[in-house]
N, C-alpha and C positions, 0 to 999 in steps of 0.2 A: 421242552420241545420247541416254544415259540425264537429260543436262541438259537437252536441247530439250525433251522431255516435261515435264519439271519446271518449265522457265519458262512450257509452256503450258497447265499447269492450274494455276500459280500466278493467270494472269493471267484465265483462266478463272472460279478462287473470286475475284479481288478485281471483276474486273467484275459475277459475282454479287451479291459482298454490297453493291455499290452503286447494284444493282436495287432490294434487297432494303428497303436502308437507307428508299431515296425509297417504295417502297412501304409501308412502317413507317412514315411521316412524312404518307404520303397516309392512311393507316387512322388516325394517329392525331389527326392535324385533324378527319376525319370524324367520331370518336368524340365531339372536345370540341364539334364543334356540334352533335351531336345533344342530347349531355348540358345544351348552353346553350340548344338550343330546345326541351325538356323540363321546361326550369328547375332541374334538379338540380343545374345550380353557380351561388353565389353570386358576383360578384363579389367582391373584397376590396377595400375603401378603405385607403390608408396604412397605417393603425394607429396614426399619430402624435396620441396624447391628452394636449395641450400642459395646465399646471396655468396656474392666471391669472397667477402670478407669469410664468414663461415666456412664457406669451403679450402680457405689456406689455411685459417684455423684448423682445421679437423686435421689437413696432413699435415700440417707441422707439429698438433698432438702426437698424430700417429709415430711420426718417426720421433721425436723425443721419447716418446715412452718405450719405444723397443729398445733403444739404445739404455734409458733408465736402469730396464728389467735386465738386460744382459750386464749392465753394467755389478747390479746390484745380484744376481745370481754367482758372479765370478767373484765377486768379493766373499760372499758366505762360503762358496768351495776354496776359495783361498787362506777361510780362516780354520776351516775344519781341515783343508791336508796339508797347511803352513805353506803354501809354495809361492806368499803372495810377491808381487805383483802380476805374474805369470797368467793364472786362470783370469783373474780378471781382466787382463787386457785383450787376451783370448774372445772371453764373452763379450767386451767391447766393438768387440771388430765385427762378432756373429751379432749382435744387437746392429749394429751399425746396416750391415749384411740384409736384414728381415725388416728393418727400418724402412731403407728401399727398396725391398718387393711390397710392401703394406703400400707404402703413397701409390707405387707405380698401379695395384691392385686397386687401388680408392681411386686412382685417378681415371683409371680405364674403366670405371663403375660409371664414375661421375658423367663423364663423354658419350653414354651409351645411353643413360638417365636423362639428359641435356635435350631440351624440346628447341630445335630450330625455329626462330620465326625467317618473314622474308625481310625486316625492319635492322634484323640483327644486323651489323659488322662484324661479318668473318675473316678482315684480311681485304690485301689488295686484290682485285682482277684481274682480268690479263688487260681489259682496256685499260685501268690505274697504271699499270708501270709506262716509264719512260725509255723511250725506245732510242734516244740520242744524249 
């Protein structure tokens, strides 16, 4: 007898605490949108602040490698339906094709990601140029 009582408030506290848990879980979404329609929390971006070295690094990855994989996908369909050089220069050119939407994609990422200070050099202004 004295074990029936003990598996029944066992099961008693776990069904508790998994009231408890979802109620914890409902208060605390509550919290974070009130705290988000308040504006008290900022979102965070990434944090990934690439230097320029790194950032021509990545897209000159980027488009090597597309061009790699199309190179190296037209080669395998060239050895399985014989037609080579054909498919593979094909997937060259589609490698080549998706090379330059990846940079132009990365790069339009990067410029949007890019925190302006007032210290930065952006270029001339209209007072810099030479008018004679």
């Amino acid at each position: 007898m004295p074990s029936s009582n003990n598996q029944t408030s066992d099961k008693k506290a776990s069904g508790s605490t998994g009231i408890r848990s979802e109620e914890t879980r409902a208060l605390a979404e509550k919290i974070h949108s009130a705290k988000k329609d308040a504006g008290l929390m900022v979102e965070k971006k990434s944090g990934i602040h690439l230097t320029g070295h790194a950032r021509a690094a990545r897209l000159g990855t980027e488009f090597i490698a597309a061009i790699l994989v199309g190179a190296g996908i037209g080669y395998f369909a060239d050895v399985m339906f014989g037609t080579a050089p054909w498919l593979m220069l094909v997937m060259v050119l589609v490698g080549f094709a998706a090379g330059v939407l990846n940079v132009v994609r990365s790069a339009n990422e990067m410029n949007t990601e890019a925190v302006i200070t007032p210290d930065m050099d952006l270029g001339p202004e209209n007072d810099d140029v030479d008018d004679g």
